[in-house]
N, C-alpha and C positions, 0 to 999 in steps of 0.2 A: 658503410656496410661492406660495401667491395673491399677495403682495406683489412678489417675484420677477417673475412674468409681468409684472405691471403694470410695474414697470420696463422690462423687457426692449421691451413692446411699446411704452413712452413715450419709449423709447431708439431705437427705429426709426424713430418718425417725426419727431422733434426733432434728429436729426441732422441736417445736409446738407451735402453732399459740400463739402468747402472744401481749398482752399489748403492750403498751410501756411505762416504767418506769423508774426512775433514782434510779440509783443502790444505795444501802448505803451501801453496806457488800456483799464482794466474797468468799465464800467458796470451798474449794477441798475437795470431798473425795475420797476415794479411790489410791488415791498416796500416796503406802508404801516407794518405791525405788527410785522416780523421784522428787527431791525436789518441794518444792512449787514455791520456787524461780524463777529455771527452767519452771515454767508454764508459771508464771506471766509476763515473759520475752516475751513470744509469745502467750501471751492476747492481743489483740488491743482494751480491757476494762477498763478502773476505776474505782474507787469510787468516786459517783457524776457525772459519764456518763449520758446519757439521751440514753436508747438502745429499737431498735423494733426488728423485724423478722430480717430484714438483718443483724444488729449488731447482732445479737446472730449466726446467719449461717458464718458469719466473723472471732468469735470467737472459733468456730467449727474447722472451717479450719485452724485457725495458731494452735490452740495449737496439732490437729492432724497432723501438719506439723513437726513434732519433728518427729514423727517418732518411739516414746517411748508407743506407748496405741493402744490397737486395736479396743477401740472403746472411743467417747467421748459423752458424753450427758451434756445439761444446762436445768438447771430446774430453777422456783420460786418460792419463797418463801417471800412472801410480798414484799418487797423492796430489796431481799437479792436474791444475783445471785448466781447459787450452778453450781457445775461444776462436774460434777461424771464421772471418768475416770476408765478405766479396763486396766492396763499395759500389757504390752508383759511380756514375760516371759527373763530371763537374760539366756546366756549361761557361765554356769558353767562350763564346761571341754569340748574341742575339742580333740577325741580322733582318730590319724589315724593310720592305721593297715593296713601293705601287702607293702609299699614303701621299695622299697632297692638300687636303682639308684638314688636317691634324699634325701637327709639326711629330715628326721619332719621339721628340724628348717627353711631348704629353702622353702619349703612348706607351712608352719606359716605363712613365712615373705608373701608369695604372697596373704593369705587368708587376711592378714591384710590391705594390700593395696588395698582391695575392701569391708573394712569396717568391717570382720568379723575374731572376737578376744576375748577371754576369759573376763567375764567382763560386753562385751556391750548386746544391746538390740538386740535380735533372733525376724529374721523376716523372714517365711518362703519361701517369695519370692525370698530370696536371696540364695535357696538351688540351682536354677540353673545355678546362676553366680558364684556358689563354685564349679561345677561340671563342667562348661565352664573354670575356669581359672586353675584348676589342669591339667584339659587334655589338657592344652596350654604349660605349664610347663612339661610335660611326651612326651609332639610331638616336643618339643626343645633338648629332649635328644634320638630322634628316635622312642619313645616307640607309636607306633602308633597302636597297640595292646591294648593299656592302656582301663579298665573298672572301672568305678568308681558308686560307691554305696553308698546313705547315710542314715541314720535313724535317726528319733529326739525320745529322750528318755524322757518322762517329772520325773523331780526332784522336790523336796517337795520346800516351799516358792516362789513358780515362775520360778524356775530354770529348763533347759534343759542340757540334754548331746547329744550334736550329736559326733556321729560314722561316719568316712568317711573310706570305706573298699573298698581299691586298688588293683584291679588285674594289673598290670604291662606288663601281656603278654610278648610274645618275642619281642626281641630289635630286630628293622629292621638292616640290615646289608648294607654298605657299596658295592657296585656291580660292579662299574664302578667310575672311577674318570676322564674328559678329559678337558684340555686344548686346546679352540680354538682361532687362530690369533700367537699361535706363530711360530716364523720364527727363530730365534736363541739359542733356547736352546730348549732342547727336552719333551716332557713330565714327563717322566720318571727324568728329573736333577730338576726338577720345584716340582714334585709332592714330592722330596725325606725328603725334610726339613716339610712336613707337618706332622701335629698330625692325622688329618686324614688318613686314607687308605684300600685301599680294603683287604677283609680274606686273612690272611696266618696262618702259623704256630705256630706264636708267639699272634698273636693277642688274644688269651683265656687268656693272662695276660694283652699284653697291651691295649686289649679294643679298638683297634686304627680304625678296621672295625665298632664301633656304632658313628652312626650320631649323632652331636649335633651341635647344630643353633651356641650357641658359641664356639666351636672351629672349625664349617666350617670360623665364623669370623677372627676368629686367625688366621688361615689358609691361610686366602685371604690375612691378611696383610704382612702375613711372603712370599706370594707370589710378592708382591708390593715391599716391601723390599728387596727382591732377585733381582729385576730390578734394582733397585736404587744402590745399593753395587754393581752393574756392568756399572752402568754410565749412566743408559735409565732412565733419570729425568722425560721424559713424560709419561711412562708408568702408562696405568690405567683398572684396573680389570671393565671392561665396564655392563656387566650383571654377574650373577649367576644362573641359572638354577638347581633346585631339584625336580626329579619326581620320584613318588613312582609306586612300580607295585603293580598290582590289590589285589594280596592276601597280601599286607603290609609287605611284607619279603624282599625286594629290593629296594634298593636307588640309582639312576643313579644323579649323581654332573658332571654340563658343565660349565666352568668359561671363559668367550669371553675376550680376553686382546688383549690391544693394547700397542705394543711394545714402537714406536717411533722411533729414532735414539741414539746413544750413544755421549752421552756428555763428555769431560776432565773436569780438575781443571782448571782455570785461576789464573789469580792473587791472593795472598793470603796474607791477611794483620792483622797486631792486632792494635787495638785501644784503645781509652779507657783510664784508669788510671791502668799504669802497671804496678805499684809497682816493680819491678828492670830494668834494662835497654833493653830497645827492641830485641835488640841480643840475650838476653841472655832468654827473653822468646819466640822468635822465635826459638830455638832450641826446645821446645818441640812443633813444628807443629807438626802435624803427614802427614796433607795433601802439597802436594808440586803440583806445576804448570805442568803442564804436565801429570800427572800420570790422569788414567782413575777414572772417579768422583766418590765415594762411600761415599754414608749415615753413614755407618759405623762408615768412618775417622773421620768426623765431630764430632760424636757423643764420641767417641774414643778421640780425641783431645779435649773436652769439658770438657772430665773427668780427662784428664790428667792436665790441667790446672789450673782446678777449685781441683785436688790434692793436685797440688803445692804451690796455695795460701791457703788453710785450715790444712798445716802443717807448715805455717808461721802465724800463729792466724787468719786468714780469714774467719771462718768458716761460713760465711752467702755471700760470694764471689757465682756471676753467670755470666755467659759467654752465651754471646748472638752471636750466628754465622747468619750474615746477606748475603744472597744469592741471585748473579744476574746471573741471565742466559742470555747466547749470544748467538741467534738463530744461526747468521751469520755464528762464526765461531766454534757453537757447543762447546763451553768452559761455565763454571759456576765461575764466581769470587767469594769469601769467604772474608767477612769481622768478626770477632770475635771480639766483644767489648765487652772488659772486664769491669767489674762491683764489685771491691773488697768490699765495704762495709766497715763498719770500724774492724778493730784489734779487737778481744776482749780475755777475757780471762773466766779461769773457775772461778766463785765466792766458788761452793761448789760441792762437789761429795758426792751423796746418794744411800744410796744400798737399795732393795728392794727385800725382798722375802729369806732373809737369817734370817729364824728361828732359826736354831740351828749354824752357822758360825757365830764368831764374825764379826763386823765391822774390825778388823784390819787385822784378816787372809787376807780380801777380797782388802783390802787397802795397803797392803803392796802387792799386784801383781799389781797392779796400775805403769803404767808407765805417767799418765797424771796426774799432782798433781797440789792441788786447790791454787790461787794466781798465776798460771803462763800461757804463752798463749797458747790456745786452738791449740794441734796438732792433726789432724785427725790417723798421722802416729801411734803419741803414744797412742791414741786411739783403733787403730785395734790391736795394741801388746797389749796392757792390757786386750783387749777382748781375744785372744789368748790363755795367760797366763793363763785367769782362767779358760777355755775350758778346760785346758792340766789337772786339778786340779779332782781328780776322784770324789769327792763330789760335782761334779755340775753335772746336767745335759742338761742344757741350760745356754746362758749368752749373755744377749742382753744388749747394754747401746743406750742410745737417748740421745741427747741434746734438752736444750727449753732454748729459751731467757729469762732473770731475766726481769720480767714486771718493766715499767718503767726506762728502760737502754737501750742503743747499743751497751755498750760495755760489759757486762756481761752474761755468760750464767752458768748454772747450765749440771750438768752430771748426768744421772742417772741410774745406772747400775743395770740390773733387773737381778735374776738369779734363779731357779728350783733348789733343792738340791735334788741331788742321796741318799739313804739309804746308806753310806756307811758305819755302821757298820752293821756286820756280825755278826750272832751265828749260831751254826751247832748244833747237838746232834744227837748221830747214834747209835743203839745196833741190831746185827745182829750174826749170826752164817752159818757156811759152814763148808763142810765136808775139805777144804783143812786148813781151819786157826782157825775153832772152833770157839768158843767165843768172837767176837771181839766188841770193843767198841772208840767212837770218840767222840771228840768233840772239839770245837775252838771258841774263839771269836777274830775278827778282827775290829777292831776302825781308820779307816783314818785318823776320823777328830776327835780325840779326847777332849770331852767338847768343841766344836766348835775351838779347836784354830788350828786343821790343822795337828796336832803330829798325828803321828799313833803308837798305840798300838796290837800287837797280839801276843797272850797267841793258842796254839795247843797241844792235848794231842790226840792220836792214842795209843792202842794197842790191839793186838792178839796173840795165840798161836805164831805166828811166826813174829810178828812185834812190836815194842814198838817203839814211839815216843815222845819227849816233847821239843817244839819251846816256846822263849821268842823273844821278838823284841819290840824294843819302837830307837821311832827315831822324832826328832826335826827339822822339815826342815829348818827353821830360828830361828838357835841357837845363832847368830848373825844377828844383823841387815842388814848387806851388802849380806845375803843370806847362809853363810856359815853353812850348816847342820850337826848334828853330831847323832850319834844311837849306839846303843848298843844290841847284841844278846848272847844267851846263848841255845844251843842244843843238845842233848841226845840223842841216836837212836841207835839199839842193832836189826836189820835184818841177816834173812836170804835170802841173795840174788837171791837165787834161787825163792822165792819168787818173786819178780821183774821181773823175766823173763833175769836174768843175770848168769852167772854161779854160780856153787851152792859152797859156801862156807858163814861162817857167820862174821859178824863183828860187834864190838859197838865201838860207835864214842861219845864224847864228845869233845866241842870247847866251846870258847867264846870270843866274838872279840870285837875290837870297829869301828865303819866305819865314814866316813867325805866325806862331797864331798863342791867343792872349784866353786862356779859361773866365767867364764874369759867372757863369753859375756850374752847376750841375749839367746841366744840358747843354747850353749857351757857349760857343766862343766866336771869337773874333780872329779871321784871317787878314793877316798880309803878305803882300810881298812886292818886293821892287825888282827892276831887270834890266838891263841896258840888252837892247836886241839891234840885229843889225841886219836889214832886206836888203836883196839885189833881188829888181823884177825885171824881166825880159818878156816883150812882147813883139810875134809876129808880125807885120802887114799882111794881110790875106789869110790867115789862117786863126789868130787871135779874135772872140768878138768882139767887134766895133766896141761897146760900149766900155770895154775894158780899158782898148787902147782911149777915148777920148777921159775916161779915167786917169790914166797911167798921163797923158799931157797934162791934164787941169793941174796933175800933182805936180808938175814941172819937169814931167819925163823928156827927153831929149831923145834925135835919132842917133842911134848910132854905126848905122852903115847904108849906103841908097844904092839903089841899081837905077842904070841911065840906057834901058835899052826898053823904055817903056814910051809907045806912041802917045802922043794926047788924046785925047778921048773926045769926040766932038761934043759931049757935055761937060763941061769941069766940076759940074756935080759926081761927075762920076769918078774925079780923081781922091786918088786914096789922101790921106790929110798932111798938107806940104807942112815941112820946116824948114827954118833956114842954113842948117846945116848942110841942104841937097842940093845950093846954089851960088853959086861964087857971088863973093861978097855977103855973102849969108842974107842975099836979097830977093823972096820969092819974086819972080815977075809976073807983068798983070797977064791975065787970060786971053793973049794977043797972037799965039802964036800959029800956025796954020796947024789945021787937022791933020796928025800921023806924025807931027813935026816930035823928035827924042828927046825926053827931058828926066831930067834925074827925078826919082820919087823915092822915100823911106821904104827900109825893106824891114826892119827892127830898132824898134823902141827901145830905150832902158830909163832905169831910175834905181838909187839906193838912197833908202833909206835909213836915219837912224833914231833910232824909237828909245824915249827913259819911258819906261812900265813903271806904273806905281796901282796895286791894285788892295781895298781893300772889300771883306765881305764878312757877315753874323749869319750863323747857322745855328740853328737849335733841332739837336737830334736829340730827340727820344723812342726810338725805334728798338725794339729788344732785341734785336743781333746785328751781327754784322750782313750774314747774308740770306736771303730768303725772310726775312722779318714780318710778322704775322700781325704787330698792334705797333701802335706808337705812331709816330709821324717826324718831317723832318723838314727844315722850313729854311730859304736861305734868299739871303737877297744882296748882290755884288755888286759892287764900282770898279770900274775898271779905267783910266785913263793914259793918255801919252804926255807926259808932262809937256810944258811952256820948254820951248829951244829943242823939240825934238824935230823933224822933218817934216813928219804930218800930225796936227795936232787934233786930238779925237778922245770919245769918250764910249763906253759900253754900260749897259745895266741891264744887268740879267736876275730875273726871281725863280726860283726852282721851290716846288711843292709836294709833297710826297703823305700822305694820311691813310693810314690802314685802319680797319674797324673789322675786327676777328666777327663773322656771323654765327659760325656754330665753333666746333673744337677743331673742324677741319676745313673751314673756309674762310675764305679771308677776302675781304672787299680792299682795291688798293687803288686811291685816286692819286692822277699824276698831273703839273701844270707845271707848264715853263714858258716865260714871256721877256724876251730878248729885243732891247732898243740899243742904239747905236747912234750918233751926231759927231758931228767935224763942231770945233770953233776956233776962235784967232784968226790964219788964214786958209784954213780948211775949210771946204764947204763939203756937208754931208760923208757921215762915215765912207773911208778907205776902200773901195774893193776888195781888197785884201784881210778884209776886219770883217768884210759881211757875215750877218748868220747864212747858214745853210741847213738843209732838213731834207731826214729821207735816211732811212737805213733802218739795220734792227735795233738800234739804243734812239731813237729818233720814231718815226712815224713807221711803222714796219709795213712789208709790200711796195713800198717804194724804193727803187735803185740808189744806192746811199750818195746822198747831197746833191740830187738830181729835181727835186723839187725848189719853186719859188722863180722869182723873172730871171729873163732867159733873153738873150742875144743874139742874133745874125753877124757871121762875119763881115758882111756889107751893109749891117745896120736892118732897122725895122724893116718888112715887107708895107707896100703900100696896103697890102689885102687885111694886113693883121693893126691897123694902126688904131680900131679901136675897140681892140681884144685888150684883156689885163696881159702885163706881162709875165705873169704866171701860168698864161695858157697857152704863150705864143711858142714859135720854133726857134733851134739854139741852141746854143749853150749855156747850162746854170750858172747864173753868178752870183747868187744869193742874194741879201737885203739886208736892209737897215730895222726891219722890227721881223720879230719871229713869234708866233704862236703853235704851243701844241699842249694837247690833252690827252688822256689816255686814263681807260677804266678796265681792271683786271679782277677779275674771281682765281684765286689762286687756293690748288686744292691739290691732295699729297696723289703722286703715280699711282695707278692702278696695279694692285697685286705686288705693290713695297711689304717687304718682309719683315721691316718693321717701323721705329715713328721717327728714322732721321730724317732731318733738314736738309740734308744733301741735295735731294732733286725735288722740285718743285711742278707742277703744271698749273698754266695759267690762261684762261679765256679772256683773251684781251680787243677793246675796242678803243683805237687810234683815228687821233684826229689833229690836222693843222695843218701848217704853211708857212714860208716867208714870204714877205711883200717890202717893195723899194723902199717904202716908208710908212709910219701910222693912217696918213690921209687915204695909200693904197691899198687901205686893207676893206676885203670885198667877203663877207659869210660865206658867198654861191663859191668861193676861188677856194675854201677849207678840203682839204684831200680828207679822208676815211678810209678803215680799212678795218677788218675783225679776221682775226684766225686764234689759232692755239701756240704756245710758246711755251718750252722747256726749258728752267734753267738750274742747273748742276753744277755742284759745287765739284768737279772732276779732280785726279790725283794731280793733272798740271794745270789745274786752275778752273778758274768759272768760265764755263760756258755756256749760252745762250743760244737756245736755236728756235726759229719761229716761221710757223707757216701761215701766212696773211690771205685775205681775199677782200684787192679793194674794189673798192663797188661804187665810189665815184669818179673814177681817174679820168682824167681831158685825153681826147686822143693822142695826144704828144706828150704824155709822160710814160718815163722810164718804169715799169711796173717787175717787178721781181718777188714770186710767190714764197720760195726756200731761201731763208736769212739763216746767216750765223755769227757768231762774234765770238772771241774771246777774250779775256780780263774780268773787271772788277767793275759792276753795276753802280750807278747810283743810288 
């Protein structure tokens, strides 16, 4: 109506009284942005019209009917009809400001669906139907608090900026939620499957007390569907009721249902063109005659069907379930007719979105290959496989029909690539290591083909390090891997948080690992490693050093300014290297009298590694993985003619069971034994496990848990405590246990459904002990906190904050953990 008048009254004064003459020539002026084209399309004038007063007020109103001018005037000029228009101004930029429960872009989209968009022609009558359809969009998501505000800014050339600035207010809160009509299931079992729900505790994450129009929708129908999956086929959500209270902080939800009666299954038939024999696809019903009716099964058996024919090339197969209901006797018959479509196969597979992976890395984890027919099965394993691959970060494939065919389709497997190379560089200093400096690069995917390469250089005052590793995963075409390392490393263990003695280690090995299935392969690798262990007198614990001798450690330097001790228990432990003639002598000498005693121990060692192990991963990615599980169990041994001869066997466990679409149950187990044999007795010191840190038992100070040493040997007060409770220094064990239970659920207020960062509520549990016989339940350490891990631009990080809650007064407890690398 308002628009109308404006005409009407623009039409009064833009006429004037004319002639009537036949046109010979139309001109525009004044249209810079609005083609002429566009006029002339909503002129209802020519050249060679014959026009009066009304033909000119005619032509007034169509071309003002654009919508494009805010004002339009016709003049004349002899014979010549002039047309003078003053456009609206454009809008240049839609700027809004203060939205945070509605992303801009949803927002857009609704501005655009009532005509107003970057671009077009600003009409300022439309600033009320912008401020009518925003606060339609803010009262769908509760915000019934919402204030909206706009301003037009004018810009040079015709141009406008409007500014739309959103107060949001508080979100009204969910208050009451009731179900009325029903008679068999309670409110509380009805209400428990919804997204909706009234405040509790949790709701400041899950949001699940703010109202929204579509998910009370969702709501309803996951309430409809709860009828139906129990056999009330007539059940129907009759009204809905939403009333707010006065001050707009209260939402009262009444949903009136009408139950019905409970229906079975009847007869249950397949039809169709069924491509193997009726038996034999009758065995994958799911629904059977008798059993109470559920939407479910149907749905359930549709998919399982229409499975079985798209991993026989079907892949455009549908399964039609036709349903009769029988009032009489309360039964529903089920007809399914099948609809295979024709065979077809792949024509071609195209990768997309792999800049820096080759095509072939990505093509040899392909288990659906082009010319043959289309398996959905091998389908979802190929997708799988490249998940598991750490330089992907997504990996989606679609199928499309080859135009023009039925029986061809193309693949096309889209995939996000992870950063996976790495660099580091680190220069720092502390008063315990001095000067230290780092640095490493790490290559996955090297030059796209998928080899990893990584080069590491660490050292300090009391640490030096240098790692090489280069490994070929398909060094053969059938899968078979092969790699090679080369490592250096010269600590002071006490450094580590391990008993204090030092050692440098050099090895270099070759490793292979052998594919036996899909999941399944077999690791090995062989290594010639080469120890020098150095151990203190008086600063090493005892148990190390009578360790380091049993092995055939030797002194290697004494001081001879040491009194006798009027007990010779109390002297530190003689060799014959501290006495001429290499002859300890007997305990005869007078009290105070000077005799030589070791000051440090040594031994080198040389170790042949031969290590093999079967791992079965089926875990759907590489990191953060939500289902699957992963299973492994190693041997590890020093072959016969090494220096110390010994063996390891370690089992690792890993099983995820996804509970809803955003939670995930993830049990962990690793149990670690260790033995000397020939003429070794009992695993190495040097070989023992150790436990404690954030990849290990978290809350505990890393490798700080398990029996523990005196530099002067046991205390008499602790000789019948375990010695995983006594005082010391960690030296680890011969058998290791640990456990660990995790709910792993996506960050709060993630902006959208990457895998990147992860949150997990975790509870940790275990220990080392000397041996299997000393393993004691009451001695198992615990601990629960919350743990972060992120898949960061330089790599995965882990951060976790613990509270253990049975630690012995003598262990090392540490609340804030971190790590970086690459999880188990």
């Amino acid at each position: 109506m308002r628009k109308l008048i404006i005409l009407l009254v623009l039409l009064s004064f833009n006429v004037k009284a004319m002639d009537t003459f036949t046109v010979s020539d139309i001109r525009i002026l004044g249209a810079d942005r609005i083609s002429h084209g566009t006029i002339f399309s909503y002129l209802p004038i020519e050249r060679g019209d014959v026009v009066d007063n009304d033909a000119i007020r005619s032509g007034i109103k169509g071309v003002f009917s654009t919508g494009y001018f805010h004002d339009v005037k016709m003049l004349k000029d002899g014979d010549v009809l002039i047309i003078k228009v003053e456009e609206r101004p454009a809008i240049a930029t839609i700027r809004i400001d203060g939205n945070k429960s509605i992303k801009t872009e949803e927002l857009m989209q609704g501005l655009n669906s009532i005509g107003l968009s970057e671009g077009e022609v600003f009409d300022k009558l439309e600033l009320e139907k912008v401020k009518n359809e925003l606060v339609q969009q803010f009262f769908s998501r509760g915000k019934y608090n919402v204030e909206i505000d706009t301003n037009v800014q004018e810009l040079d050339r015709n141009r406008v900026l409007i500014n739309i600035n959103i107060d949001e207010g508080k979100s009204a809160k969910i208050k009451h939620i009731k179900i009325v009509g029903n008679t068999v299931f309670t409110d509380e079992e009805l209400i428990e499957a919804f997204e909706s729900d009234t405040s509790n505790w949790l709701s400041w994450y899950s949001q699940d007390d703010q109202y929204s129009k579509e998910k009370l929708n969702g709501d309803l129908e996951k309430l409809k569907s709860y009828y139906l999956d129990r056999g009330y086929v007539n059940a129907e959500v009759e009204s809905v009721q939403v009333t707010i209270s006065n001050d707009k902080k209260d939402i009262y939800i009444t949903a009136n249902i009408q139950e019905g009666e409970q229906f079975k299954f009847g007869k249950q038939d397949l039809t169709g063109e069924l491509i193997f024999e009726k038996d034999i696809m009758e065995r994958y019903l799911i629904t059977a005659e008798g059993q109470t009716f559920s939407q479910n099964k149907i749905e359930l058996t549709n998919t399982t069907i229409k499975a079985v024919l798209s991993n026989r090339g079907y892949a455009f197969a549908e399964i039609q379930p036709v349903t009769k209901i029988n009032d009489e006797d309360k039964t529903v018959d089920v007809t399914f007719f099948v609809i295979p479509g024709k065979k077809v196969y792949v024509r071609r597979i195209n990768f997309i979105g792999n800049t820096k992976t080759k095509d072939e890395v990505l093509r040899r984890e392909m288990r659906q290959f082009e010319g043959a027919w289309f398996s959905q099965a091998l389908i979802d394993r190929s997708k799988l496989r490249l998940q598991q691959k750490p330089y992907f970060e997504k990996v989606d494939i679609e199928t499309e029909q080859v135009a023009g065919t039925e029986d061809q389709i193309d693949v096309n497997v889209k995939v996000k690539e992870r950063n996976s190379g790495q660099f580091t560089f680190g220069l720092g200093f502390s008063q315990l290591s001095g000067l230290n400096f780092s640095t490493s690069v790490s290559l996955q995917n090297l030059l796209g083909t998928g080899n990893t390469l990584s080069v590491g250089l660490n050292t300090s005052d009391f640490y030096k390090r240098l790692n090489l590793l280069y490994e070929d995963p398909y060094f053969t075409d059938d899968g078979i891997s092969l790699g090679y390392s080369l490592n250096f490393t010269n600590i002071n263990q006490g450094d580590a948080n391990i008993a204090q003695y030092n050692s440098t280690n050099g090895s270099i090995g070759v490793q292979a690992s052998f594919p036996i299935t899909e999941f399944d392969r077999i690791h090995t690798s062989i290594a010639y490693e080469r120890i020098s262990l150095r151990a203190n007198q008086n600063l090493a614990a005892q148990a190390i050093i009578d360790d380091l001798l049993a092995l055939g450690g030797y002194t290697y330097s004494c001081f001879n300014r040491i009194a006798r001790p009027e007990n010779d228990e109390d002297l530190p432990v003689l060799t014959e290297q501290c006495f001429p003639d290499e002859i300890i002598p007997a305990p005869t000498g007078a009290v105070g009298e000077t005799i030589q005693v070791p000051v440090q121990y040594r031994r080198a060692f040389s170790l042949y590694k031969a290590q093999a192990r079967w791992a079965r991963d089926s875990r759907n990615r590489f990191f953060n993985p939500t289902r699957g599980a992963f299973h492994s169990i190693g041997f590890e041994a020093s072959l016969p003619g090494s220096t110390a001869e010994f063996y390891k066997i370690n089992l690792k466990e890993n099983i995820l069971f996804p509970l809803t679409d955003k939670l995930t149950l993830s049990l962990r187990a690793e149990i670690g034994y260790g033995d000397g044999y020939g003429d070794t007795s009992g695993l190495p010191f040097f070989e023992n496990f150790l436990a404690g840190g954030v990849s290990s038992i978290r809350g505990y100070d890393d490798n700080t848990l398990g029996p523990k040493s005196l530099t002067g040997g046991e205390l008499l007060s602790e000789a019948d405590i375990p010695t995983t409770s006594r005082s010391g220094d960690p030296i680890g064990g011969s058998f290791k246990v640990i456990g660990s239970a995790e709910i792993v659920f996506p960050t709060p207020f993630a902006k959208d459904s990457s895998n990147a960062a992860k949150l997990a509520w975790f509870f940790d549990v275990g220990n080392v002990f000397d041996d299997v016989d000393s393993f004691e339940a009451r001695e198992l350490r615990m601990a629960t906190g919350i743990a972060l891990k992120w898949q960061a631009p330089v790599g995965p990080i882990v951060i976790s904050y613990a509270f253990p809650f049975n630690d012995d007064r003598l262990d090392r407890t540490e609340r804030l953990q971190f790590t970086f690398g690459n999880t188990f």
